[in-house]
N, C-alpha and C positions, 0 to 999 in steps of 0.2 A: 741449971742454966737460967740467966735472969733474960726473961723476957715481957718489955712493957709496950701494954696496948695493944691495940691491930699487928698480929704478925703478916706478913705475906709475902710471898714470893712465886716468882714465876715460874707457868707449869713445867717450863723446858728446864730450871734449878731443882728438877723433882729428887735428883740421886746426889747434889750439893749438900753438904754439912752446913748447918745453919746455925748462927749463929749472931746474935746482935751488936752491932755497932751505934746505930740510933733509934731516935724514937720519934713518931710524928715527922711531918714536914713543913721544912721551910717557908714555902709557899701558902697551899691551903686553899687557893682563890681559885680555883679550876671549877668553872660553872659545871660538870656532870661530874663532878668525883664528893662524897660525903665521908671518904674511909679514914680519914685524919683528922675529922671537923672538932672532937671534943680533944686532941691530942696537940702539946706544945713540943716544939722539937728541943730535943736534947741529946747531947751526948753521952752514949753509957760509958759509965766511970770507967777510968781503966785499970782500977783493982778488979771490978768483975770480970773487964774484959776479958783480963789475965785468968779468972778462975775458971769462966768459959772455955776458955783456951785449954786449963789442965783437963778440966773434964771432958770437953772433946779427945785428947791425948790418951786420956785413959780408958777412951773405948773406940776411938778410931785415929789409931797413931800413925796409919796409913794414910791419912786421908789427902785427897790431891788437889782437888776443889771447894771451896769454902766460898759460901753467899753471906754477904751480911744485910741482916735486914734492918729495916727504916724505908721511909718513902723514899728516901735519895741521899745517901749517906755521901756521896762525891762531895755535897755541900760541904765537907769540911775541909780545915784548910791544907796546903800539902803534907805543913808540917806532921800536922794532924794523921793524914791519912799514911805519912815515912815510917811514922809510928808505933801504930797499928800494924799496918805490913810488916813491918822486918820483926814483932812481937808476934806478930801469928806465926812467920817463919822460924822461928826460935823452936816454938814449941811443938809445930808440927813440921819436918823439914824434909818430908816428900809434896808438902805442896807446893801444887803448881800454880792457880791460878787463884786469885780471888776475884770475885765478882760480884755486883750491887746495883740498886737501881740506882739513877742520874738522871736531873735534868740539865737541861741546854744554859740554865743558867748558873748550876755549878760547875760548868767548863771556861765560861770566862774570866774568873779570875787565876786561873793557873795557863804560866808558858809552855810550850811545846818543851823546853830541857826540862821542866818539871813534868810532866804529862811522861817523855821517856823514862824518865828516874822512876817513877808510879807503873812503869810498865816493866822494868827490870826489876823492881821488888815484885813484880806477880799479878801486880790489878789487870786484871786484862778481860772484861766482859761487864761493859754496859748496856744495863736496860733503860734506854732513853724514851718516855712517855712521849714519842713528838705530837702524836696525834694526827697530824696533817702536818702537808707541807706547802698550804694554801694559806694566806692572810686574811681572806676572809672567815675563812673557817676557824681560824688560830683565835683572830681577835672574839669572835659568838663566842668560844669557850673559853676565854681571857687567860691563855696561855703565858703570857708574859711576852711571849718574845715573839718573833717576825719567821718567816723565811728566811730571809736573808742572814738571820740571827746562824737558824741551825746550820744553813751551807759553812757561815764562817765557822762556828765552835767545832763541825764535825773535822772539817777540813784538818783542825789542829789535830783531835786523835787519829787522821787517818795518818798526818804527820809522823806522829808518836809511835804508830804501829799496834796502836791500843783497838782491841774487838769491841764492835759496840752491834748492837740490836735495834730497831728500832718498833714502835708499838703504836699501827695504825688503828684508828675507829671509825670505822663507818659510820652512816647515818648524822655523823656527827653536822655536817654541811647544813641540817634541816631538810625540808621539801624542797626538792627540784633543784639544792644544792651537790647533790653526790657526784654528779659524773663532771662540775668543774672544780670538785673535790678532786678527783680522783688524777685528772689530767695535772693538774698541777701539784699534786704531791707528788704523780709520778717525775716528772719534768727535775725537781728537785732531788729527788733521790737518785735519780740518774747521776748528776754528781756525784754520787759519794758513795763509799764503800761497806753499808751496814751487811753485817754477814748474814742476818737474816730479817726477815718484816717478819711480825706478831700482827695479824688482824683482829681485832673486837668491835663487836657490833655495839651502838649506843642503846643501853637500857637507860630507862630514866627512872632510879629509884627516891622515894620521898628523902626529905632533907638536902637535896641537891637545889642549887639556886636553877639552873635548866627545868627542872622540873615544875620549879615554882612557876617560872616562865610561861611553861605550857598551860597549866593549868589557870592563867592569867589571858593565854592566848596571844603572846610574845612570842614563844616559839610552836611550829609546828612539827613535828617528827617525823623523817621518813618513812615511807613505808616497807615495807619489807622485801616487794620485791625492787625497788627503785636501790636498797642496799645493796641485793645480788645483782644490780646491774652495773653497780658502782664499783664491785667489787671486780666485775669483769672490766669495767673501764680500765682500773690502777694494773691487773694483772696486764691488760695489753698492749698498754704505753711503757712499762717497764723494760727497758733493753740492759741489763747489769744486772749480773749473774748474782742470782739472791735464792735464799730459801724462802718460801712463804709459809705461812702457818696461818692457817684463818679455819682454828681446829675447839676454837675454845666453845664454850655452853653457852655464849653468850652471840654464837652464828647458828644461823638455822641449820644451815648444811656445813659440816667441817671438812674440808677441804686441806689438802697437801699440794706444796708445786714445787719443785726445784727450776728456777727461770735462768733463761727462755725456753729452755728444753720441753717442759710441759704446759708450756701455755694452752695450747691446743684442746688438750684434754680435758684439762680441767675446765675451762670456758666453756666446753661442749657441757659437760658434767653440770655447771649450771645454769646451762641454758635447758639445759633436760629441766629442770628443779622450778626455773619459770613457765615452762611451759605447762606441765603438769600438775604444780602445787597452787593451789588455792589461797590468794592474798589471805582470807580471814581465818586457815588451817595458823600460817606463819605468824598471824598478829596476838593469833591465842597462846601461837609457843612463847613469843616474846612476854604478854602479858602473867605467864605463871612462873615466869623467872624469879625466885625470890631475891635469890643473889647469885655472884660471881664467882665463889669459891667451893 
């Protein structure tokens, strides 16, 4: 299997056939991400793609789900991605679905009948890095795009019938930013139909322009329990039936919801967590974080 640079993929892709479509990303400029910073984005050939493809075949000819990794492989162009798809089908033709990360800004330049097309050859599962669904918050981490950005682009795949995810961060707001983080991510995602939110708490590791920040005294970083209060914000305002996941190593306390149904519970659950844990208990888990994987 050719695989170049930072591989990675999402914990919930854990039982996905993995396999590479790109490398690097497009973008690059996200003040708290350094996972792509030495990596140019490219397309893997499609002679390897193909041999990829046999070699998967040749030990899971069953396979029904397939991830392709890259930071955001939608970046390419449809043609591109009709491709791919109907070649991954060729070779393995009990799959069902493929799936990849995306950003918000690899949805605008493809129409809703292209977006269906990409959904009847099998793409059906994006993981969209939104982050927030706050402007202010979007612009601190110089996300690229607006609010207003993601309602329109999602709107298109909810069009299309195409599954997307989307991948909240706390702490992201700064200080005393999270809970008009939270209200107004919720407010936006109430629009729209992601089938499940991914929570991550913001770590700040070296080589991150955020980081530089801080250590400049540009940014200040939430604290940890003002995260878990944040976090109870977004789950409360949320009325559209979502899975949550805020299970990753990168939350003090991992948590499960299926909304609205377990609102309740879980809210209770960390309000037990502030009442009894110790800010400088949670500042030490956060600071022995080496990484996210």
């Amino acid at each position: 299997m050719h695989f170049t640079g930072r591989t990675w993929r999402p914990p919930y892709e854990a039982h996905s056939v993995i396999i590479q479509a790109t490398s690097g990303c497009t973008y690059n400029q996200c003040r708290f991400c350094s996972l792509y910073k030495n990596e140019c984005f490219q397309m893997s050939p499609m002679e390897e793609f193909e041999k990829d493809l046999a070699e998967v075949k040749s030990y899971q000819p069953n396979a029904r789900r397939i991830f392709w990794t890259g930071a955001n492989p939608f970046a390419m162009s449809y043609e591109n991605l009709k491709l791919r798809a109907l070649t991954a089908r060729d070779y393995l033709i009990k799959c069902q679905t493929m799936a990849m990360f995306a950003s918000i800004r690899d949805i605008r330049n493809k129409e809703v009948w292209q977006l269906r097309k990409l959904r009847a050859m099998g793409i059906n599962g994006l993981s969209i890095g939104v982050e927030s669904g706050d402007d202010e918050t979007l612009t601190l981490a110089n996300k690229g795009y607006t609010a207003a950005d993601i309602l329109e682009q999602c709107r298109k795949l909810d069009d299309a019938g195409i599954e997307y995810y989307f991948v909240y961060m706390s702490g992201l707001a700064g200080k005393d930013g999270g809970y008009r983080n939270a209200i107004n991510s919720a407010a936006l995602f109430d629009q729209l139909n992601p089938y499940f939110i991914s929570v991550d708490s913001l770590t700040l590791f070296p080589e991150t322009e955020l980081y530089e920040m801080t250590q400049q005294g540009l940014f200040v970083p939430a604290g940890e329990k003002e995260r878990i209060r944040e976090l109870q914000a977004l789950i409360n305002h949320l009325h559209i039936r979502t899975h949550l996941f805020a299970n990753t190593v990168s939350n003090f306390v991992p948590v499960t919801a299926y909304l609205p149904y377990d609102r309740q519970k879980v809210t209770s659950e960390l309000q037990f967590v502030l009442d009894y844990t110790d800010e400088r208990e949670m500042q030490e888990y956060r600071k022995n974080l080496k990484s996210l994987g």
